[in-house]
CHARMM internal coordinates of N, CA and C (Angstrom, degrees):
IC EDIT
DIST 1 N 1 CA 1.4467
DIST 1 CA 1 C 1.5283
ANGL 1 N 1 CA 1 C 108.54
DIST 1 C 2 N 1.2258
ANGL 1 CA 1 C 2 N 116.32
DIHE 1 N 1 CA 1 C 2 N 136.64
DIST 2 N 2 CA 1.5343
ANGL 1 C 2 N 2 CA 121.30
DIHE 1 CA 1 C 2 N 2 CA -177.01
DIST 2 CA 2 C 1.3536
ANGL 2 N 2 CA 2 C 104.55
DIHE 1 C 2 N 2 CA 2 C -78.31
DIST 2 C 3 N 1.7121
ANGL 2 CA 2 C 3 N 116.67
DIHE 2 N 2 CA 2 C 3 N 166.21
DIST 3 N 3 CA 1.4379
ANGL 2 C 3 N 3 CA 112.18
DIHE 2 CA 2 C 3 N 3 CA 164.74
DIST 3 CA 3 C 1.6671
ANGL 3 N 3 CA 3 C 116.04
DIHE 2 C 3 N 3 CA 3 C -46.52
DIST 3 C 4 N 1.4201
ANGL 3 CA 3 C 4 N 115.72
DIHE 3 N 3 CA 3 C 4 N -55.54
DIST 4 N 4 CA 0.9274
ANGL 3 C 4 N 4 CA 133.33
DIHE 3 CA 3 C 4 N 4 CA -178.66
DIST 4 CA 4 C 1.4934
ANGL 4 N 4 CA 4 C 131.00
DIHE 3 C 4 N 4 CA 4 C -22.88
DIST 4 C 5 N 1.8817
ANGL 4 CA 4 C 5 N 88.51
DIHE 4 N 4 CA 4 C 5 N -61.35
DIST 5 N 5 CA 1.6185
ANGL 4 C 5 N 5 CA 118.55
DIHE 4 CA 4 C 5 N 5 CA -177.32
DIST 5 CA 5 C 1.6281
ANGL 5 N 5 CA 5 C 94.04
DIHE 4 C 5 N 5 CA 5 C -70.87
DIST 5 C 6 N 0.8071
ANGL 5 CA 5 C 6 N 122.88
DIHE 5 N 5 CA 5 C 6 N -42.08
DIST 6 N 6 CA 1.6631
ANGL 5 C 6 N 6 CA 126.56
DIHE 5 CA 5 C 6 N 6 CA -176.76
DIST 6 CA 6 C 1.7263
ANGL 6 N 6 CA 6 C 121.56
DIHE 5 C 6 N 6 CA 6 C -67.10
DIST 6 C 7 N 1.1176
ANGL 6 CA 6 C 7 N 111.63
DIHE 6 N 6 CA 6 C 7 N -40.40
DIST 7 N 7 CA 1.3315
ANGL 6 C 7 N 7 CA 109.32
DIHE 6 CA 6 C 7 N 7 CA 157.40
DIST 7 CA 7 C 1.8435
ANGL 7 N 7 CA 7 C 122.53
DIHE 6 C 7 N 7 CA 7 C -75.46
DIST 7 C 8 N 1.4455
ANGL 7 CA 7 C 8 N 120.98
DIHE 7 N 7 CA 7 C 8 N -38.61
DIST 8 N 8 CA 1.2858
ANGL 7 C 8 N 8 CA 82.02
DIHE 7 CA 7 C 8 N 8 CA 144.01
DIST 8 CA 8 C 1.3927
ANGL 8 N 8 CA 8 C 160.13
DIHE 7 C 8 N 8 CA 8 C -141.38
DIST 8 C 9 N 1.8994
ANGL 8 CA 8 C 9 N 89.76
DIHE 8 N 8 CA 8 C 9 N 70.12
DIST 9 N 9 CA 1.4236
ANGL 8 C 9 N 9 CA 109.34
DIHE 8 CA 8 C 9 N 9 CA 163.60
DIST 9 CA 9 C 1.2280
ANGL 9 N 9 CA 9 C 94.05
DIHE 8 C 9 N 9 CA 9 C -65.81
DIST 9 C 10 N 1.6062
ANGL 9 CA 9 C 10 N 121.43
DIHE 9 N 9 CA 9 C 10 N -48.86
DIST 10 N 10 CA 1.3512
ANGL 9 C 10 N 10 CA 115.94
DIHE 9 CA 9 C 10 N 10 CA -151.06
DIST 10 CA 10 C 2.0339
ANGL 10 N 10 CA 10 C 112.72
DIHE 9 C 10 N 10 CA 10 C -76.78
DIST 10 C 11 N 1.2604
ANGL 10 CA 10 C 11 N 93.41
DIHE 10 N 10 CA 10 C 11 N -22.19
DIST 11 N 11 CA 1.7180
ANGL 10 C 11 N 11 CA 94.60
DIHE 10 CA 10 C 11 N 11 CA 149.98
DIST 11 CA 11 C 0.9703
ANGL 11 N 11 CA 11 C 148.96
DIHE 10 C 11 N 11 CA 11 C -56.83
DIST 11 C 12 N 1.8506
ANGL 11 CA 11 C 12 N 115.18
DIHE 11 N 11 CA 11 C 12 N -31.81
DIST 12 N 12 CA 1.0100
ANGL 11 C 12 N 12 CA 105.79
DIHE 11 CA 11 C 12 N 12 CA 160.84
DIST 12 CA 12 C 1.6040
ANGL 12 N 12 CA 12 C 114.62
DIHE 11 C 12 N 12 CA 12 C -97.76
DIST 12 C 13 N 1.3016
ANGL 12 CA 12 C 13 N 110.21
DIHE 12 N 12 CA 12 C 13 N 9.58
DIST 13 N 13 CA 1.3841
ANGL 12 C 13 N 13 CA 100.79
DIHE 12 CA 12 C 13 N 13 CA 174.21
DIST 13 CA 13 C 1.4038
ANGL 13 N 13 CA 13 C 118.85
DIHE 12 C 13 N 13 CA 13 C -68.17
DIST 13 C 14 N 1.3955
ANGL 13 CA 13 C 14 N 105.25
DIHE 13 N 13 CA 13 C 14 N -45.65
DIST 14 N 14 CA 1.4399
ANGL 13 C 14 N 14 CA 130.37
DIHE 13 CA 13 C 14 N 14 CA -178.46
DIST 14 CA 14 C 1.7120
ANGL 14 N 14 CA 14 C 103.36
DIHE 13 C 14 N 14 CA 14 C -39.29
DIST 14 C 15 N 1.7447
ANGL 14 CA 14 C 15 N 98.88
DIHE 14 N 14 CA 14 C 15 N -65.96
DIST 15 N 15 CA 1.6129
ANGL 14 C 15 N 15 CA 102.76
DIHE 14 CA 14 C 15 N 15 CA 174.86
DIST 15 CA 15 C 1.1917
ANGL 15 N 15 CA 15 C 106.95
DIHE 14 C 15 N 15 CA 15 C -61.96
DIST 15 C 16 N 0.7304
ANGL 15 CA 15 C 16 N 153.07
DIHE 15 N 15 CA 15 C 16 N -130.08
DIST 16 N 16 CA 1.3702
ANGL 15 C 16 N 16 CA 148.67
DIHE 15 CA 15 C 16 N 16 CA 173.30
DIST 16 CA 16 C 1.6096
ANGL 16 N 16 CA 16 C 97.11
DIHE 15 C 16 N 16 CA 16 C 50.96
DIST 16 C 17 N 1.4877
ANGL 16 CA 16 C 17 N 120.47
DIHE 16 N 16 CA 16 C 17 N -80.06
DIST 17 N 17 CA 1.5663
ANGL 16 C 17 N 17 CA 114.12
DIHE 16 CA 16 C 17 N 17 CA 170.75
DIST 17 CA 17 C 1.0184
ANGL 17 N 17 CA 17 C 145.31
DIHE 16 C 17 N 17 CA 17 C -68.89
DIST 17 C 18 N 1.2578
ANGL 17 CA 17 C 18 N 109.20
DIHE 17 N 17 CA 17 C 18 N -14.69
DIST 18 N 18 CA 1.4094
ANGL 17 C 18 N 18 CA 140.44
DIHE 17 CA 17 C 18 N 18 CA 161.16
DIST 18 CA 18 C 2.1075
ANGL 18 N 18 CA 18 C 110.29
DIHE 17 C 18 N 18 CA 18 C -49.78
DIST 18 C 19 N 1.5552
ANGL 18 CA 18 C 19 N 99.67
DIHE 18 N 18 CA 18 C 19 N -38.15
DIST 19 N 19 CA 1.3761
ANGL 18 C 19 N 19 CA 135.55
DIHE 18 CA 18 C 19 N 19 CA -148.32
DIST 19 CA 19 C 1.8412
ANGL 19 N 19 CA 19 C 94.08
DIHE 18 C 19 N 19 CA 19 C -107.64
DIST 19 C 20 N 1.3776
ANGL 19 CA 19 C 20 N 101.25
DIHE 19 N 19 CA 19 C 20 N -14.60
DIST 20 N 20 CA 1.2018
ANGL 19 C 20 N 20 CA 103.60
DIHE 19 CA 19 C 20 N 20 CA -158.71
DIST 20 CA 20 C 1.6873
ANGL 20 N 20 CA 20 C 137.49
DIHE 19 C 20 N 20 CA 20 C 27.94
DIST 20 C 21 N 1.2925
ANGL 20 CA 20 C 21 N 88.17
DIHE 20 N 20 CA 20 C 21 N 43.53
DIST 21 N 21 CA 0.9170
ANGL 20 C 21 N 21 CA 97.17
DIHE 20 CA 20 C 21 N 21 CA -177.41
DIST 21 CA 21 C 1.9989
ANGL 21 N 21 CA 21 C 132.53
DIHE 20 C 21 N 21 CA 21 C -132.99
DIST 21 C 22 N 1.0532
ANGL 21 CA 21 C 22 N 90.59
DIHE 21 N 21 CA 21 C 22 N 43.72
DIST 22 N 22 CA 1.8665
ANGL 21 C 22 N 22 CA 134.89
DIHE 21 CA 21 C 22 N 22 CA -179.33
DIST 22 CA 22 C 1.5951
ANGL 22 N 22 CA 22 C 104.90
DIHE 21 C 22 N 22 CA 22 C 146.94
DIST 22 C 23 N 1.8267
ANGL 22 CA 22 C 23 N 84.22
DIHE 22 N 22 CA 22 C 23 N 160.05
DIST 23 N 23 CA 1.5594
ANGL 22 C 23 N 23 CA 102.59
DIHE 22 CA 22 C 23 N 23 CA -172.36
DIST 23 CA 23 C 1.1080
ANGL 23 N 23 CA 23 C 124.25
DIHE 22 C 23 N 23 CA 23 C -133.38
DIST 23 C 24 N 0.7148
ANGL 23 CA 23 C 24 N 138.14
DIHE 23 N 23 CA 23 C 24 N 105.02
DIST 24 N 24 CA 2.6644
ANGL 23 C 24 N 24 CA 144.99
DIHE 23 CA 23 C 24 N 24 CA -179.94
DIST 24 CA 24 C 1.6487
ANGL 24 N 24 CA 24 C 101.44
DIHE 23 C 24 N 24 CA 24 C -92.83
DIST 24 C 25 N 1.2559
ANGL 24 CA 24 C 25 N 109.05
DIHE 24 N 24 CA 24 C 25 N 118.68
DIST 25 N 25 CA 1.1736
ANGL 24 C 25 N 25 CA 117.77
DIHE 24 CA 24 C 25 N 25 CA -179.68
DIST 25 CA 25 C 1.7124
ANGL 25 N 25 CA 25 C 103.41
DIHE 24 C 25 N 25 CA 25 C -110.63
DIST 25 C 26 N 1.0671
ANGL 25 CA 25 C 26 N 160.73
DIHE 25 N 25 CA 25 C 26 N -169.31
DIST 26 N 26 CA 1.0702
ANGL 25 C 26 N 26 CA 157.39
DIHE 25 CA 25 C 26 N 26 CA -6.38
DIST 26 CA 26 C 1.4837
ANGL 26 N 26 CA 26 C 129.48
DIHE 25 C 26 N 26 CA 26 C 110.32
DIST 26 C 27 N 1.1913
ANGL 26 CA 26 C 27 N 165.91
DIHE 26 N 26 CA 26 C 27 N -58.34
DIST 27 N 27 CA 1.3548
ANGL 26 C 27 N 27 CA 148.82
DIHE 26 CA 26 C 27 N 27 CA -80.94
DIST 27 CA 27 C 1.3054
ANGL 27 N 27 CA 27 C 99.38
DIHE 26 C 27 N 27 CA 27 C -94.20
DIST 27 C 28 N 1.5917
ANGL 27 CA 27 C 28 N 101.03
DIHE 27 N 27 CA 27 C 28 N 124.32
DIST 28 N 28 CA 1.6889
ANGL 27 C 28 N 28 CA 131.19
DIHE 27 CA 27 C 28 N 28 CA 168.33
DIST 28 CA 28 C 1.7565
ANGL 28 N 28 CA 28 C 95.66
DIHE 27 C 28 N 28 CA 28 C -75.06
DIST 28 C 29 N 1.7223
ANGL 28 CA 28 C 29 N 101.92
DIHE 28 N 28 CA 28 C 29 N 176.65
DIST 29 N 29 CA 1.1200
ANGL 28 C 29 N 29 CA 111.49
DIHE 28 CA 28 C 29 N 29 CA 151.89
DIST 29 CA 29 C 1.9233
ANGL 29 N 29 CA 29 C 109.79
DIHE 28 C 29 N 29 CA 29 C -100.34
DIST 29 C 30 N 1.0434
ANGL 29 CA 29 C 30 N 105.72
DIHE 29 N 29 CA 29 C 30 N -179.02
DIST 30 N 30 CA 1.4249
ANGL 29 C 30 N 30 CA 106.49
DIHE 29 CA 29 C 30 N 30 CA -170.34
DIST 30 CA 30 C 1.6910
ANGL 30 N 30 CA 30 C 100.33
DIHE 29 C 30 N 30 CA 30 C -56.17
DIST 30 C 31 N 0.9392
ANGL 30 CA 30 C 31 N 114.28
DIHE 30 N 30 CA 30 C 31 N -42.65
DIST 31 N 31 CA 1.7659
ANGL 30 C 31 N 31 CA 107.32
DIHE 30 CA 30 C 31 N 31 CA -156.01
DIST 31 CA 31 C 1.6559
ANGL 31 N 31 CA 31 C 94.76
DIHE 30 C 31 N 31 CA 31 C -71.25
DIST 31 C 32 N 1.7688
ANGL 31 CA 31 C 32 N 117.26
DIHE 31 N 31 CA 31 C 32 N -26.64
DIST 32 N 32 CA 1.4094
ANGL 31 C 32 N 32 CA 114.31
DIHE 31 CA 31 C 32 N 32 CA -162.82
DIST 32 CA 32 C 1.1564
ANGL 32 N 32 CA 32 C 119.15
DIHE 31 C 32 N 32 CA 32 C 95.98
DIST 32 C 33 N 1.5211
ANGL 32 CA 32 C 33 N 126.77
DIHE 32 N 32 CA 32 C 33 N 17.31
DIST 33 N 33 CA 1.2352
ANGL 32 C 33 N 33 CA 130.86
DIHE 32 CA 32 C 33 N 33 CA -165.40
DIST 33 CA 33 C 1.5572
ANGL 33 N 33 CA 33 C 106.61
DIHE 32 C 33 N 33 CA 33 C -97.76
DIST 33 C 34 N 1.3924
ANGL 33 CA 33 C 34 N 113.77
DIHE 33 N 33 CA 33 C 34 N -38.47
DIST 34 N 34 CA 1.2430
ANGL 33 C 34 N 34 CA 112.71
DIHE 33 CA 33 C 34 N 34 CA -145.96
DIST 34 CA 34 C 1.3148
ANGL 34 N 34 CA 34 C 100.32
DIHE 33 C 34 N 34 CA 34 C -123.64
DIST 34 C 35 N 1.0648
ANGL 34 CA 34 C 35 N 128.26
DIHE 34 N 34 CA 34 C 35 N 148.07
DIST 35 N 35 CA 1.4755
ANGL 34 C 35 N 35 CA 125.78
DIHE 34 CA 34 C 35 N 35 CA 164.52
DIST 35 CA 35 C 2.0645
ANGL 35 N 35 CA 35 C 111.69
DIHE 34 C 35 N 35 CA 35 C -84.41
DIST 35 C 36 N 1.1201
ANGL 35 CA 35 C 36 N 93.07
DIHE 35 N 35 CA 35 C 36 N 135.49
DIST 36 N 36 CA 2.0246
ANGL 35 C 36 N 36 CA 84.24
DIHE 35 CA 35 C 36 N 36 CA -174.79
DIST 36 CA 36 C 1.5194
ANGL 36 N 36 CA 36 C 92.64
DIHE 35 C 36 N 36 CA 36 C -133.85
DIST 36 C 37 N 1.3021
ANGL 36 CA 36 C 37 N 149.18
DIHE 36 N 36 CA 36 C 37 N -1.96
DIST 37 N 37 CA 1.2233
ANGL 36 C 37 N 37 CA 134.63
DIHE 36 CA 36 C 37 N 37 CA 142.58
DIST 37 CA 37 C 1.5418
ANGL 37 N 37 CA 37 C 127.32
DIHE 36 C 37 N 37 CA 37 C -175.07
DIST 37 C 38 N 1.3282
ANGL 37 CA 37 C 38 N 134.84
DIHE 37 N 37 CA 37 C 38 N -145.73
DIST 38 N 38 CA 1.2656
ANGL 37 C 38 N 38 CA 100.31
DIHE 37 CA 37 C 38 N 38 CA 138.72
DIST 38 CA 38 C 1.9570
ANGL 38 N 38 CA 38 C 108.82
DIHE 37 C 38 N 38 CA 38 C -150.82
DIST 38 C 39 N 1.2780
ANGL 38 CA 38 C 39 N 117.57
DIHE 38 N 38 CA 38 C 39 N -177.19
DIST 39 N 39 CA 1.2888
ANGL 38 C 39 N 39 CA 100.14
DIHE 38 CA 38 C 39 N 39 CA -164.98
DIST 39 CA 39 C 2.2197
ANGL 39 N 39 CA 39 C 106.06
DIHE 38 C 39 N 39 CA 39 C -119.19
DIST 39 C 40 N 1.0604
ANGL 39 CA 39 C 40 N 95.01
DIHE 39 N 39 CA 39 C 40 N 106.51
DIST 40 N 40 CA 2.0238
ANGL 39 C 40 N 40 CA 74.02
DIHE 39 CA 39 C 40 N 40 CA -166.99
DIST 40 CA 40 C 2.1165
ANGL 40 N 40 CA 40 C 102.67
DIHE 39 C 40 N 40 CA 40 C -90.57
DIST 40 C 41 N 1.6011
ANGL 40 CA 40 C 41 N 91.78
DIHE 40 N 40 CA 40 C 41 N 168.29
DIST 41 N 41 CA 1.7976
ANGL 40 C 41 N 41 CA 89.68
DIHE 40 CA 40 C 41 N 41 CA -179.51
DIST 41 CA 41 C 0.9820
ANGL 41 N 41 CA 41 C 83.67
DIHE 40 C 41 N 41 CA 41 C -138.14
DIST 41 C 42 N 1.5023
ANGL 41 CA 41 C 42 N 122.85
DIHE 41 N 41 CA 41 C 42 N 128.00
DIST 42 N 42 CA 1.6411
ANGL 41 C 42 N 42 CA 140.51
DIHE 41 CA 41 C 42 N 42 CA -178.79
DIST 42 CA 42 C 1.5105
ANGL 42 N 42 CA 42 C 102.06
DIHE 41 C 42 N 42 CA 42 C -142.77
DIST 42 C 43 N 1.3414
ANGL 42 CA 42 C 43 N 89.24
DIHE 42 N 42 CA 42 C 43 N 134.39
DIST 43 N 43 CA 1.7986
ANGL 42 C 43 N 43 CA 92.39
DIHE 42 CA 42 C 43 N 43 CA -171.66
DIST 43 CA 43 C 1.7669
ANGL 43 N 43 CA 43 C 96.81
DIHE 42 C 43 N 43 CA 43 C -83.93
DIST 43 C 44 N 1.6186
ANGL 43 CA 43 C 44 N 85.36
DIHE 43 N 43 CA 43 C 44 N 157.42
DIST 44 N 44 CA 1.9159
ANGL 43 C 44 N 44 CA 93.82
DIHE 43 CA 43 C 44 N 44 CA 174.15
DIST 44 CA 44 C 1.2953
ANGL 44 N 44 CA 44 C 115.59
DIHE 43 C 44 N 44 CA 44 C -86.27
DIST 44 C 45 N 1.3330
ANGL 44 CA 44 C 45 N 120.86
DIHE 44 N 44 CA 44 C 45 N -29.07
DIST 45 N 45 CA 1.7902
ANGL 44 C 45 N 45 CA 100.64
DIHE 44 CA 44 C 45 N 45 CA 177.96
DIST 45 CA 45 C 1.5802
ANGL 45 N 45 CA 45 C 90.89
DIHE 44 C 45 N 45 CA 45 C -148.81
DIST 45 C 46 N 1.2728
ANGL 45 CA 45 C 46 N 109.19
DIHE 45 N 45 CA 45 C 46 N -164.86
DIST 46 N 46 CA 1.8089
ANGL 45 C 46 N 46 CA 120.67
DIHE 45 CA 45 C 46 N 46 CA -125.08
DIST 46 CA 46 C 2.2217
ANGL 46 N 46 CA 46 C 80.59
DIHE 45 C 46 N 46 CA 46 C -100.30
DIST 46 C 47 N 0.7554
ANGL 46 CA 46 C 47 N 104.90
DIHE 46 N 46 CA 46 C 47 N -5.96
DIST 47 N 47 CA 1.9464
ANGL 46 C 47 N 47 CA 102.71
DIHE 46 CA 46 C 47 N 47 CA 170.77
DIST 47 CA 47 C 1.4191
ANGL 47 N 47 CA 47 C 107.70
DIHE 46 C 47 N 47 CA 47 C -87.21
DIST 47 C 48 N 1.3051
ANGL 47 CA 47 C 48 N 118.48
DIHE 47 N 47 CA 47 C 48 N -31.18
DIST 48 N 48 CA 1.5054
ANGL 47 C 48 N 48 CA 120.50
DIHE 47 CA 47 C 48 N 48 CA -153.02
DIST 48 CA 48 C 1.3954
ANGL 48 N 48 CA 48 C 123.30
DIHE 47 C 48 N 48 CA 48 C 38.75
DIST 48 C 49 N 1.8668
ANGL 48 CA 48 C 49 N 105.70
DIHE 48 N 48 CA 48 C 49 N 68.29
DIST 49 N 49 CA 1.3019
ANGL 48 C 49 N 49 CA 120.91
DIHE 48 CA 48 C 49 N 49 CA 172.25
DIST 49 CA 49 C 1.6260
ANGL 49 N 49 CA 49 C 105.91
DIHE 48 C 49 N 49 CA 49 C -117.50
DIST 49 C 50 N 1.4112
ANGL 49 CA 49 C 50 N 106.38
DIHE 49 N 49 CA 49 C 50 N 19.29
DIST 50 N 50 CA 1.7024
ANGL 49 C 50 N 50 CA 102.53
DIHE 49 CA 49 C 50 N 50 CA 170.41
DIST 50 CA 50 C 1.7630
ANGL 50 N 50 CA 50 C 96.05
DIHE 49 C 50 N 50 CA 50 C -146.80
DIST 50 C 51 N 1.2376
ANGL 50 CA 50 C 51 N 119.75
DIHE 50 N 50 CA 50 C 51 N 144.18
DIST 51 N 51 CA 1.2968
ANGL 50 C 51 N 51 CA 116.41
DIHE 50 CA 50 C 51 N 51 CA 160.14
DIST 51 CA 51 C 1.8266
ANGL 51 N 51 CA 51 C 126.32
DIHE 50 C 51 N 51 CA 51 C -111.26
DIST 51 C 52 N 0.7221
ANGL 51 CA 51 C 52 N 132.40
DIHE 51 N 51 CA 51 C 52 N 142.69
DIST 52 N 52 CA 1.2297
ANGL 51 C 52 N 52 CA 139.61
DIHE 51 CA 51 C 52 N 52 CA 128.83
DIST 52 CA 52 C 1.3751
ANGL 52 N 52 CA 52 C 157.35
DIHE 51 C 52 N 52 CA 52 C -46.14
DIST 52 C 53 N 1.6068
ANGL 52 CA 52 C 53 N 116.66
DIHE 52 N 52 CA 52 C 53 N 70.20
DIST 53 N 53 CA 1.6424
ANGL 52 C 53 N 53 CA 107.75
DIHE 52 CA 52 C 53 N 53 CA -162.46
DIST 53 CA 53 C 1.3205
ANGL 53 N 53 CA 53 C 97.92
DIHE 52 C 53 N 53 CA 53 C -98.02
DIST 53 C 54 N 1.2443
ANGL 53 CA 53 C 54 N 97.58
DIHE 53 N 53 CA 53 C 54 N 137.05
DIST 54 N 54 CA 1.6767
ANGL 53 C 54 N 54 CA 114.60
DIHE 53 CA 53 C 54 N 54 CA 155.37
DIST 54 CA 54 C 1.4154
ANGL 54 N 54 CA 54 C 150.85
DIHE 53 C 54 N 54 CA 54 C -103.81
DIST 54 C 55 N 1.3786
ANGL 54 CA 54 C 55 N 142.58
DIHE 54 N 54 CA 54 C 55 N 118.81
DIST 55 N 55 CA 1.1785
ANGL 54 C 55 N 55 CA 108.33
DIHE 54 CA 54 C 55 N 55 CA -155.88
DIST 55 CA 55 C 2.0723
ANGL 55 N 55 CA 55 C 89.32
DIHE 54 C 55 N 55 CA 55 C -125.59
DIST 55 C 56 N 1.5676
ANGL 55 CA 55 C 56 N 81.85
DIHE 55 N 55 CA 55 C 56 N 132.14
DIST 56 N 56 CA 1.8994
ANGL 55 C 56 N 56 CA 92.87
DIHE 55 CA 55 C 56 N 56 CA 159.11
DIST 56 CA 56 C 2.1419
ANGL 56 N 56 CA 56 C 111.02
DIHE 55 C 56 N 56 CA 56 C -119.80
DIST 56 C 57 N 1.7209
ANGL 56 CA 56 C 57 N 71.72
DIHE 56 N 56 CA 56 C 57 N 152.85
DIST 57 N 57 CA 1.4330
ANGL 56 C 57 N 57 CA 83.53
DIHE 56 CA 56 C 57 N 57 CA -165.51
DIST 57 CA 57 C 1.6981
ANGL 57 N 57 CA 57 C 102.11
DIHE 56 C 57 N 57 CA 57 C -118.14
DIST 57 C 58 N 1.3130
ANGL 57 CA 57 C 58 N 136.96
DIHE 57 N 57 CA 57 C 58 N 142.51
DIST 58 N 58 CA 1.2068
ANGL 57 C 58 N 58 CA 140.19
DIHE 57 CA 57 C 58 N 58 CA -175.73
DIST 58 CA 58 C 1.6575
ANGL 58 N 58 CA 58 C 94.84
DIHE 57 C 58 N 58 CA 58 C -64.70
DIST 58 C 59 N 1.4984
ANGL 58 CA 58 C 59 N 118.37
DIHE 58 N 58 CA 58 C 59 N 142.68
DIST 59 N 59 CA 1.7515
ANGL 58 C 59 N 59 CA 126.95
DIHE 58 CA 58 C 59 N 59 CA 171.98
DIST 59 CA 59 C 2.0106
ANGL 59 N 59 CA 59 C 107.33
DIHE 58 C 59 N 59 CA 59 C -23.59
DIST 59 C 60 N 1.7748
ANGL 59 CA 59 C 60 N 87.83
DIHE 59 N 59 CA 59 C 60 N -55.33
DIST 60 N 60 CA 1.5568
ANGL 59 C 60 N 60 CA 105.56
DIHE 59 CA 59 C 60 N 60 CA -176.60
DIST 60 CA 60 C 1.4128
ANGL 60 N 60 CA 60 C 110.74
DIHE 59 C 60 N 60 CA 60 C -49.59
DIST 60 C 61 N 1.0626
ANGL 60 CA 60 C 61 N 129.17
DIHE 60 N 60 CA 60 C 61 N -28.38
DIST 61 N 61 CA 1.5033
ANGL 60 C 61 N 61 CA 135.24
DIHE 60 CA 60 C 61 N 61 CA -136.72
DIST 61 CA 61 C 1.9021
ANGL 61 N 61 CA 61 C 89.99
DIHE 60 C 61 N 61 CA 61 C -114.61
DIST 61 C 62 N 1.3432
ANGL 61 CA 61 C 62 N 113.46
DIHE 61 N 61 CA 61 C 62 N -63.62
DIST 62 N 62 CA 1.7865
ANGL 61 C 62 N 62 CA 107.95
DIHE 61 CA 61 C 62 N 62 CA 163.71
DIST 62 CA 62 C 1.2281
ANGL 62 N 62 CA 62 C 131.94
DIHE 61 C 62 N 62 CA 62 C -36.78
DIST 62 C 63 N 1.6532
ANGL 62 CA 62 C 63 N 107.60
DIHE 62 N 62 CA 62 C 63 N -36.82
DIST 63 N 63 CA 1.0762
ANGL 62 C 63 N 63 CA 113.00
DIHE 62 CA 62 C 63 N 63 CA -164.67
DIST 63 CA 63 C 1.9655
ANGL 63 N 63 CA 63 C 121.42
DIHE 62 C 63 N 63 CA 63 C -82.23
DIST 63 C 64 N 1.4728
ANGL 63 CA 63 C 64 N 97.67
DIHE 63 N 63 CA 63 C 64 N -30.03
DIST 64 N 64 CA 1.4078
ANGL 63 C 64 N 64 CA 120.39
DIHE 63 CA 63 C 64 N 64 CA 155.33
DIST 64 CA 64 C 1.5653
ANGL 64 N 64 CA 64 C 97.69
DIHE 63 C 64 N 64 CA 64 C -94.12
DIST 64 C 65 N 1.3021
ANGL 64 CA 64 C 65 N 127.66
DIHE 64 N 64 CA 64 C 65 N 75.01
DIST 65 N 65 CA 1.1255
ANGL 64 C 65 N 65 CA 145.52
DIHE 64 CA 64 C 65 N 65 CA 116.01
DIST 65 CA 65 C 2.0502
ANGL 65 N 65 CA 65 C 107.24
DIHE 64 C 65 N 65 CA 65 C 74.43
DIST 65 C 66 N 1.3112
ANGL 65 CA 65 C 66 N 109.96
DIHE 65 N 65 CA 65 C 66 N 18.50
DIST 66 N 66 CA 1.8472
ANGL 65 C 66 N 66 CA 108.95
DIHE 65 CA 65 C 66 N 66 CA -156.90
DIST 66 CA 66 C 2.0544
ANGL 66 N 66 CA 66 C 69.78
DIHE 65 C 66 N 66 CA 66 C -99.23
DIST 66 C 67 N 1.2277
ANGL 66 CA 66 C 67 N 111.47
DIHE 66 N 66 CA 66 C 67 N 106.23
DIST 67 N 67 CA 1.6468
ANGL 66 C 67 N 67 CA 121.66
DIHE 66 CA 66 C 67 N 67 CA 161.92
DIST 67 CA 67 C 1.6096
ANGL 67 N 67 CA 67 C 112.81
DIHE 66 C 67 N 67 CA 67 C -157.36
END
COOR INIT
IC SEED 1 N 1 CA 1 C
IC BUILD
């Protein structure tokens, strides 16, 4: 993903929560140093009576076993 493409994923993430209506969180490591993936909640259909969580993990982070 380019800088580019990445800022605005992160635009529409923002709307999206802004919109409340999906969510991309973050995951630090404990100290806060590191980024190790992140986790999004997107609903499955147009009521939002089912969700969808997802979780991505940095290459580093799969590879020591965080799946």
């Amino acid at each position: 993903m380019t800088l580019e493409d990445d800022r605005s994923a992160l635009r529409n993430h923002w709307d999206e929560f802004q919109k409340r209506a999906a969510y991309a969180y973050t995951v630090l490591s404990p100290d806060g140093e590191a980024c190790l993936g992140c986790v999004y909640i997107d609903p499955v259909n147009s009521n939002n009576s089912a969700l969808d969580f997802t979780l991505r993990v940095t290459a580093d982070q799969l590879t020591a076993g965080l799946d």
